[in-house]
VOBA-1610 file (N, C-alpha, C; in pm, whole numbers, padded with zeros to 5 digits, always signed):
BEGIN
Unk-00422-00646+00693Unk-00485-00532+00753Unk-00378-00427+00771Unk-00391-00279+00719Unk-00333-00186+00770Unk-00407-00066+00876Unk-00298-00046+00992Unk-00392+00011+01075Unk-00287+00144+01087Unk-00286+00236+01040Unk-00268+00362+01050Unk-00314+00447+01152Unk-00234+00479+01231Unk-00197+00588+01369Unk-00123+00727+01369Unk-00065+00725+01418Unk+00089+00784+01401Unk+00171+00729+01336Unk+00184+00610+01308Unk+00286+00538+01199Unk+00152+00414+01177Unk+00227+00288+01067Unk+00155+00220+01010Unk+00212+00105+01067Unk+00060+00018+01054Unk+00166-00169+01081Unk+00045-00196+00960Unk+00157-00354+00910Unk+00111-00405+00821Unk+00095-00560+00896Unk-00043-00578+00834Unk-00052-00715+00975Unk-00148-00805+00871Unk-00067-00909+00910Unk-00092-01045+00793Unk-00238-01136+00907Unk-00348-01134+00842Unk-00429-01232+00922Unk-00481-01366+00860Unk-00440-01461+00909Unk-00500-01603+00839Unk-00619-01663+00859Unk-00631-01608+00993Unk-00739-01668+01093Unk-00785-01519+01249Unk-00870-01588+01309Unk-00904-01520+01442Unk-00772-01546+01537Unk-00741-01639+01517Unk-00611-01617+01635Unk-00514-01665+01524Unk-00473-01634+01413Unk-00282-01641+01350Unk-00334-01507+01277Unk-00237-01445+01323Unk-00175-01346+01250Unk-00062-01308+01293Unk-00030-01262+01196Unk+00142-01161+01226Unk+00157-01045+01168Unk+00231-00941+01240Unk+00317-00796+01206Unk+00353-00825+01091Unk+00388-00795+00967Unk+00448-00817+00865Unk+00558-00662+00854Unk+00533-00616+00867Unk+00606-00488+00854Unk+00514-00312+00908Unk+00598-00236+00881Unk+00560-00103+00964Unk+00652+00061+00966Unk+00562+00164+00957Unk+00619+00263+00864Unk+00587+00383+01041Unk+00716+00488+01008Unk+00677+00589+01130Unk+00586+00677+01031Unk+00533+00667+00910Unk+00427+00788+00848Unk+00301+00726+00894Unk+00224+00821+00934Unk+00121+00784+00980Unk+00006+00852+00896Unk-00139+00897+00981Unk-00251+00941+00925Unk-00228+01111+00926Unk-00151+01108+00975Unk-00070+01303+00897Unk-00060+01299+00825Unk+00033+01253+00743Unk+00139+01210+00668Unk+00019+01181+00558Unk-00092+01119+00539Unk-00186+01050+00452Unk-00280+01154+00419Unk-00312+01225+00518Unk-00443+01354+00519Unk-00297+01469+00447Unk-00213+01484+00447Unk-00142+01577+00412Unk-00104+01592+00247Unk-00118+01464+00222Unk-00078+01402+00080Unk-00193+01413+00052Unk-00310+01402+00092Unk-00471+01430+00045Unk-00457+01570-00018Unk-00464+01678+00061Unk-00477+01804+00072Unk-00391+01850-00047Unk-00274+01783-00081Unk-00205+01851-00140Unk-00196+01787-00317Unk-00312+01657-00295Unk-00313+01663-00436Unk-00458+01680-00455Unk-00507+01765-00383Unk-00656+01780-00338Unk-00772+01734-00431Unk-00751+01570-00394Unk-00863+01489-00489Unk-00984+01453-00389Unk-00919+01449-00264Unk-01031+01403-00148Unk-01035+01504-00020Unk-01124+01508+00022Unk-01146+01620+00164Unk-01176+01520+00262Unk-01213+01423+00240Unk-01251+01274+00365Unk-01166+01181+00315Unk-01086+01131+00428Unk-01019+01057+00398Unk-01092+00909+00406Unk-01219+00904+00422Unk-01308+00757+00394Unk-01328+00765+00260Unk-01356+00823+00190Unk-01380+00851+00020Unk-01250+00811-00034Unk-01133+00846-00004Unk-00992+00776-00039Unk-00978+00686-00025Unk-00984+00607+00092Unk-00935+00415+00137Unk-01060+00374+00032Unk-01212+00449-00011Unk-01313+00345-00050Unk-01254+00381-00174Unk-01211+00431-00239Unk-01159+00463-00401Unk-01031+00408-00397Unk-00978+00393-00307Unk-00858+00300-00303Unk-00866+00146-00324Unk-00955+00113-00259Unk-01002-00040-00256Unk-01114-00063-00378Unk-01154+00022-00426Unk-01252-00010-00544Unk-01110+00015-00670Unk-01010+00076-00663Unk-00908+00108-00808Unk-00805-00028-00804Unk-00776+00027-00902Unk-00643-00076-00980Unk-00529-00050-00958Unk-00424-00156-00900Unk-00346-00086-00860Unk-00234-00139-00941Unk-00264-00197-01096Unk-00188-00220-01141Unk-00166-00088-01278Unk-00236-00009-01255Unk-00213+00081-01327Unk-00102+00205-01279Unk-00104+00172-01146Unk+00049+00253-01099Unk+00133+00156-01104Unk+00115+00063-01033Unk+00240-00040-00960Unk+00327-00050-01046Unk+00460-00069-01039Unk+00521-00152-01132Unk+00624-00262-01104Unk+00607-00342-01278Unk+00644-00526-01214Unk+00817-00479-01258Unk+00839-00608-01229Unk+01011-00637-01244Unk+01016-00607-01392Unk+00883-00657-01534Unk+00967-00600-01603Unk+00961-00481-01693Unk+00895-00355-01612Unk+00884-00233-01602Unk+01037-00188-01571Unk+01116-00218-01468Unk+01223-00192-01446Unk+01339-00240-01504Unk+01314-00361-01544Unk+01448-00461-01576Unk+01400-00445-01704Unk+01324-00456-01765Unk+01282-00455-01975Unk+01271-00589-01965Unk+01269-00690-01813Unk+01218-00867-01889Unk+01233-00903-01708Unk+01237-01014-01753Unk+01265-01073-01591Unk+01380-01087-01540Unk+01416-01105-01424Unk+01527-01114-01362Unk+01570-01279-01298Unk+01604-01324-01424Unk+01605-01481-01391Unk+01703-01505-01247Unk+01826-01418-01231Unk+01894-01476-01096Unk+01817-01485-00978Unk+01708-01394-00977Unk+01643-01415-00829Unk+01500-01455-00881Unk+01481-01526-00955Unk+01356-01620-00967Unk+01258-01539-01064Unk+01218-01385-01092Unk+01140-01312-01094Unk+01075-01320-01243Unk+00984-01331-01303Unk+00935-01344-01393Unk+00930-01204-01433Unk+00912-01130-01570Unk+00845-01007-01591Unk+00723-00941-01525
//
């Protein structure tokens, strides 16, 4: 779950009672509506998270061997 405020937490849930913080950013929902506006694809930022969660995000992302040209066998990493 990400819950975006004033800054972000990234929160790992397994269950109703385990979860954990996993990590957390000071950019918040400014910071997100601002980046909207300025590549002005969305005016609601609910139309974004739902086009976010319906897209691919392997068409941006990139793997280890996007960067490396193969895998990075010392730290385990496959391509």
């Amino acid at each position: 779950m990400v819950n975006i405020r004033s800054g972000a937490s990234f929160i790992r849930i397994d269950s109703k009672n385990d979860f954990k913080r996993i990590s957390g950013s000071t950019i918040g929902i400014q910071v997100f509506l601002g980046i909207l506006k300025l590549i002005g694809s969305y005016t609601d930022p609910t139309e974004a998270i739902d086009a976010a969660i319906k897209g691919d995000s392997s068409n941006l992302d990139m793997s280890v061997g996007d960067i490396y040209g193969g895998g990075y066998s010392a730290l385990g990493l496959p391509s």
